[in-house]
TORVO-727565 format. One record per residue: residue in three letters; x, y, z of N, C-alpha, C in turn. Coordinates in steps of 0.1 Angstrom, whole numbers, padded with zeros to 4 digits, always signed. Example, Ala and Ser with C-alpha at 12.3 -4.5 7.8 and 13.67 -1.06 7.14 Angstrom:
TORVO-727565
ALA+0132-0057+0078+0123-0045+0078+0132-0033+0078
SER+0128-0022+0071+0137-0011+0071+0129+0000+0079
END
This chain:
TORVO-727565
UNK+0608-0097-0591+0610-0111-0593+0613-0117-0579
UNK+0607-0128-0575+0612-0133-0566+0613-0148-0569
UNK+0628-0149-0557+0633-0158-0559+0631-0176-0547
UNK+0624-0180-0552+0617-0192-0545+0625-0197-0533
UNK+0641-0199-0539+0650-0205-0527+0656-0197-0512
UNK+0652-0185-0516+0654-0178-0507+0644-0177-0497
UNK+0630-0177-0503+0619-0177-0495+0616-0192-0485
UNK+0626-0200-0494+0620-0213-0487+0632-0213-0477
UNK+0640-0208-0474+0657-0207-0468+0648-0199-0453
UNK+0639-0186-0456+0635-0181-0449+0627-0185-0442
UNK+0615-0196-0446+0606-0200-0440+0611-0211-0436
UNK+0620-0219-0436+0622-0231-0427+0635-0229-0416
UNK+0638-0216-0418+0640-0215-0401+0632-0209-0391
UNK+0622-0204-0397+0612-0202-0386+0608-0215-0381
UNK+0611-0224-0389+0602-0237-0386+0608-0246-0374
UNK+0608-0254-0364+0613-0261-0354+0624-0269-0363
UNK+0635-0275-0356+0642-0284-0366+0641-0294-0355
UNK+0640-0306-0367+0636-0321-0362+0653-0328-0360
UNK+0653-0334-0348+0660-0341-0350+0662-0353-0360
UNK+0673-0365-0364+0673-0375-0370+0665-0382-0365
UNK+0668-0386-0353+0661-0397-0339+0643-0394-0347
UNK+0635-0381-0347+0621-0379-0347+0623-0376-0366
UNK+0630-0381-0370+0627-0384-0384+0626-0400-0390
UNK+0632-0405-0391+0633-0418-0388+0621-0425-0382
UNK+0615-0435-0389+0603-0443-0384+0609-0453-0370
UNK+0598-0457-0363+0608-0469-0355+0602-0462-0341
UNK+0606-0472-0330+0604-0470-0317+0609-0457-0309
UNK+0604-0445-0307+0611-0434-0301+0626-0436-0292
UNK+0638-0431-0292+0646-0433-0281+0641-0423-0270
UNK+0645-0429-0256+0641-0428-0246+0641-0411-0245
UNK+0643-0397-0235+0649-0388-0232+0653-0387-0226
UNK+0666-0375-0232+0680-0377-0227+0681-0363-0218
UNK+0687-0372-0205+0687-0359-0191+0704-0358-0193
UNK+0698-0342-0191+0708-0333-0184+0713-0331-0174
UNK+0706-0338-0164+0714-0339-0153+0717-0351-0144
UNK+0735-0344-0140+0741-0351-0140+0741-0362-0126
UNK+0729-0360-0118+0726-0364-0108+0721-0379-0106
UNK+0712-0378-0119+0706-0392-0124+0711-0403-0130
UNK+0728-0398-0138+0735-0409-0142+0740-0426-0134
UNK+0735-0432-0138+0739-0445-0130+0744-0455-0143
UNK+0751-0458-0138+0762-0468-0149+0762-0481-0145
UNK+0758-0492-0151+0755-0507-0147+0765-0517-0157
UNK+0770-0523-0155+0775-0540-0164+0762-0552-0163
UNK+0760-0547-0173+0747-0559-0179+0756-0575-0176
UNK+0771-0576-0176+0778-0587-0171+0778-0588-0157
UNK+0778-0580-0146+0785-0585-0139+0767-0595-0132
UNK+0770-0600-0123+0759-0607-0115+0759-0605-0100
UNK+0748-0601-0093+0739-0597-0083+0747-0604-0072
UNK+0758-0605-0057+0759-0616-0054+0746-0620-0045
UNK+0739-0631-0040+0733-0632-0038+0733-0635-0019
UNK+0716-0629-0015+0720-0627+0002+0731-0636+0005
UNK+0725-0646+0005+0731-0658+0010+0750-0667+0010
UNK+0753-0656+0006+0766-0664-0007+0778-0662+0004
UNK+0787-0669-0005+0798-0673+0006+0807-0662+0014
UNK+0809-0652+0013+0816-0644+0019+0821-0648+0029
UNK+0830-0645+0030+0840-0643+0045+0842-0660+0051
UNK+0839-0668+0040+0839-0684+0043+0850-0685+0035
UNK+0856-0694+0037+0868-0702+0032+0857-0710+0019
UNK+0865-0710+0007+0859-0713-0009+0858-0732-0009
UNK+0849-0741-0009+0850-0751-0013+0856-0757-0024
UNK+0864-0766-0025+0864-0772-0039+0855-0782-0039
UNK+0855-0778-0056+0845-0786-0061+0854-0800-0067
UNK+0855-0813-0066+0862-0823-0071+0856-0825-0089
UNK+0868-0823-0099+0862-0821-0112+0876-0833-0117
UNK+0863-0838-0129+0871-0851-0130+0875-0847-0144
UNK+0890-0858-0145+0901-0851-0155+0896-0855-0171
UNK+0898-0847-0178+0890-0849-0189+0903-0847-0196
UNK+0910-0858-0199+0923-0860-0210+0917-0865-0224
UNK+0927-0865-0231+0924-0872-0247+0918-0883-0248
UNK+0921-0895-0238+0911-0906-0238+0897-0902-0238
UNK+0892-0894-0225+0879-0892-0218+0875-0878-0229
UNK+0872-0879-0239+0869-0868-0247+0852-0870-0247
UNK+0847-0875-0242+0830-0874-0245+0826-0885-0261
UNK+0835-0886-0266+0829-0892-0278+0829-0908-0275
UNK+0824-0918-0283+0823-0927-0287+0839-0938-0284
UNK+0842-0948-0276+0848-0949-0270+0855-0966-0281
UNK+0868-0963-0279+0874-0968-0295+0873-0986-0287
UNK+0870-0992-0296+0868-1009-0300+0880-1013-0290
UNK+0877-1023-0279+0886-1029-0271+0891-1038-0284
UNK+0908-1038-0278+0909-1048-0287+0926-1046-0279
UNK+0937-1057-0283+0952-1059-0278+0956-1048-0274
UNK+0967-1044-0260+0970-1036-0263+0984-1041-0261
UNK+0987-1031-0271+1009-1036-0274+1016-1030-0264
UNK+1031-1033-0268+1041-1023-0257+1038-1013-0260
UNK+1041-1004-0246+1039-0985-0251+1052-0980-0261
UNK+1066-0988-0260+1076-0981-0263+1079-0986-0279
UNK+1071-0991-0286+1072-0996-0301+1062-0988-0312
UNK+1065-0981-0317+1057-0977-0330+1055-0987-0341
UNK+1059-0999-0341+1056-1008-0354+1062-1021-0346
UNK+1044-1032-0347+1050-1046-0338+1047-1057-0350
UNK+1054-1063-0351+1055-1073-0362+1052-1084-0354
UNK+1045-1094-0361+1037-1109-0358+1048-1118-0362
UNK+1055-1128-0347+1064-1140-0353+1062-1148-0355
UNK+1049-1149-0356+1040-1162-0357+1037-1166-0373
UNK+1031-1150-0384+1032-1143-0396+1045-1133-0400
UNK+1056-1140-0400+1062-1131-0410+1062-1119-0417
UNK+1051-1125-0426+1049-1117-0438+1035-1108-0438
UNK+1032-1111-0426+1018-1105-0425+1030-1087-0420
UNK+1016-1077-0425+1019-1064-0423+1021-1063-0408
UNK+1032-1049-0403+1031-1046-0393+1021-1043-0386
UNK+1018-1043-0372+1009-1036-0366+1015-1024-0363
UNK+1004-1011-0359+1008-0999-0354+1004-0996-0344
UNK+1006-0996-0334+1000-0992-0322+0998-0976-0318
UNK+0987-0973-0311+0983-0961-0311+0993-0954-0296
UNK+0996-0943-0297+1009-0934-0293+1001-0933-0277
UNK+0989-0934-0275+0981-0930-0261+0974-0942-0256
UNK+0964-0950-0264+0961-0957-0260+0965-0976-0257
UNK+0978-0978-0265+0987-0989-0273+0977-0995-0279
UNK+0966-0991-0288+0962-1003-0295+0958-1002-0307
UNK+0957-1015-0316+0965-1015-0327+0953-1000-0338
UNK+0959-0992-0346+0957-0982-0350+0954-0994-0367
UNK+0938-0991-0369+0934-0995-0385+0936-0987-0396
UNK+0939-0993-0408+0939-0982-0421+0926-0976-0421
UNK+0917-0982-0415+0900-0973-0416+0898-0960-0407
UNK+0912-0962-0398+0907-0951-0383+0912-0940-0391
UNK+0910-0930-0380+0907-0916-0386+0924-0918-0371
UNK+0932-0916-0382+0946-0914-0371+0956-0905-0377
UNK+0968-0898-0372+0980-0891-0375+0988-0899-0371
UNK+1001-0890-0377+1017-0899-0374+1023-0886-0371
UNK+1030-0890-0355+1040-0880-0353+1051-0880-0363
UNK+1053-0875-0374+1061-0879-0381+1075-0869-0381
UNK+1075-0861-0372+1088-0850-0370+1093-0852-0358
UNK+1087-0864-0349+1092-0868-0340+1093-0881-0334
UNK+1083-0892-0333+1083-0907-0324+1085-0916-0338
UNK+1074-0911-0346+1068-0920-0358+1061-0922-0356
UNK+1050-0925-0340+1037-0933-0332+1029-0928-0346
UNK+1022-0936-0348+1004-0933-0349+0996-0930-0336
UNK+0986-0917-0344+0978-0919-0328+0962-0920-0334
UNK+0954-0926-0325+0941-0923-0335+0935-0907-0330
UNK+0929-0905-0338+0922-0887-0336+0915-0886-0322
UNK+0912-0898-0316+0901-0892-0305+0913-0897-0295
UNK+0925-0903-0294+0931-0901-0284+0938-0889-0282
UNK+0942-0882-0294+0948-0872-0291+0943-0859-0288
UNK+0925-0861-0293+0922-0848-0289+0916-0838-0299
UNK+0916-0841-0311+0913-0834-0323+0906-0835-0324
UNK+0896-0826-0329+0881-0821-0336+0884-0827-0345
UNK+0870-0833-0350+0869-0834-0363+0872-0825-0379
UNK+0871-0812-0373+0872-0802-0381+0889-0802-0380
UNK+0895-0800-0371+0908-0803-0366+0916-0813-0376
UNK+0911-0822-0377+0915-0834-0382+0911-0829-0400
UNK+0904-0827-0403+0902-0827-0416+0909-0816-0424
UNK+0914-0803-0415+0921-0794-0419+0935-0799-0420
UNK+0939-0807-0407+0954-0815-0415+0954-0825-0423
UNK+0941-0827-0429+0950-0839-0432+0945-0831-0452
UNK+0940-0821-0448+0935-0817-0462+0948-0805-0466
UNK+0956-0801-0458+0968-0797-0458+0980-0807-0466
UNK+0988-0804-0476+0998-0813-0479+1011-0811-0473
UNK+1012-0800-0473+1027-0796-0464+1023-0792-0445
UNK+1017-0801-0442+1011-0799-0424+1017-0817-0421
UNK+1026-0810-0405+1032-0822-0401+1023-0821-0387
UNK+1017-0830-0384+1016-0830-0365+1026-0834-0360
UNK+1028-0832-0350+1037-0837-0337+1026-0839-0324
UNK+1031-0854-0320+1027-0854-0305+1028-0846-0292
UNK+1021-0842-0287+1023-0834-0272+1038-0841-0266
UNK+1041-0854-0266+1053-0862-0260+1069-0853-0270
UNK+1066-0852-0281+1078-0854-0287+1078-0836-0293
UNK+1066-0829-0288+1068-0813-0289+1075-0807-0274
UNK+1067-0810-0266+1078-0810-0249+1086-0812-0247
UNK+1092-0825-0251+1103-0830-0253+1116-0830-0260
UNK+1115-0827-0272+1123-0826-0279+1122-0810-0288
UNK+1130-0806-0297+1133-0796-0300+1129-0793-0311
UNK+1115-0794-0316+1107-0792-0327+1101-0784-0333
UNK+1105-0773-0336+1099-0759-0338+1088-0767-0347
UNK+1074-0754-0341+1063-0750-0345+1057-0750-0354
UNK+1065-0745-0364+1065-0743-0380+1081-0747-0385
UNK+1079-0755-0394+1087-0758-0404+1086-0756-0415
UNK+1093-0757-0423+1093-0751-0440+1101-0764-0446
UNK+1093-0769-0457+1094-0783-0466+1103-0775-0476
UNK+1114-0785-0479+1123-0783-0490+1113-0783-0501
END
């Protein structure tokens, strides 16, 4: 009687054994040297310096202009009054009864129920609108879609003693 698995056990080590790499369909990998003569090791990051480059010179500066919360690249907010800096709510003596104005914490001017704005409210009270202070859009819409998220101003987090995180009663 013979037994088939045996026979096939015996004929496939006669046979060459394939690697994974030459089983596998696909672009051959390259071959791999044994010697250790040929190894060279490269950073695909670093960059070439070039003939010409500054060495042994003293570094120029480059003059780079300041890009604060005002100068954020976007769309540049509606001239319009600007109020005292040191008042978070300016009232009209002229209207009594007319609503406060709010003035904005960076730029002093008056902050709309339409604008897309925060309230330091753990620290000045200011309103500020979003593009003076600096906030992404995405930024902006994560706090305000938060119910327990307070901002604080850059002025009144420096300044004063405001931990990071707080916890709402």
């Amino acid at each position: 009687m013979r037994i088939p698995a045996m026979d096939d056990k015996k004929s496939s080590s006669n046979q060459q054994k394939n690697t994974l790499a030459e089983l596998l369909p696909g672009p051959s990998p390259p071959p791999v040297s044994t010697s250790a003569s040929n190894i060279v090791a490269h950073n695909p990051f670093d960059d070439p310096l070039p003939a010409n480059s500054m060495q042994g010179k003293p570094s120029q500066q480059i003059p780079q202009t300041q890009q604060g919360p005002l100068n954020t690249g976007q769309v540049p907010l509606p001239h319009g009054k600007v109020y005292p800096p040191n008042q978070p709510m300016v009232f009209n003596p002229s209207n009594p009864c007319a609503p406060p104005i709010y003035p904005c914490g960076v730029c002093h001017k008056e902050v709309h129920e339409n604008d897309q704005a925060v309230l330091c409210e753990s620290g000045c009270n200011f309103w500020f609108h979003r593009m003076c202070t600096g906030l992404t859009q995405d930024a902006f819409s994560m706090l305000k879609a938060e119910v327990y998220a307070e901002w604080v101003c850059d002025r009144c987090l420096t300044t004063k003693n405001i931990p990071l995180v707080k916890l709402k009663p």
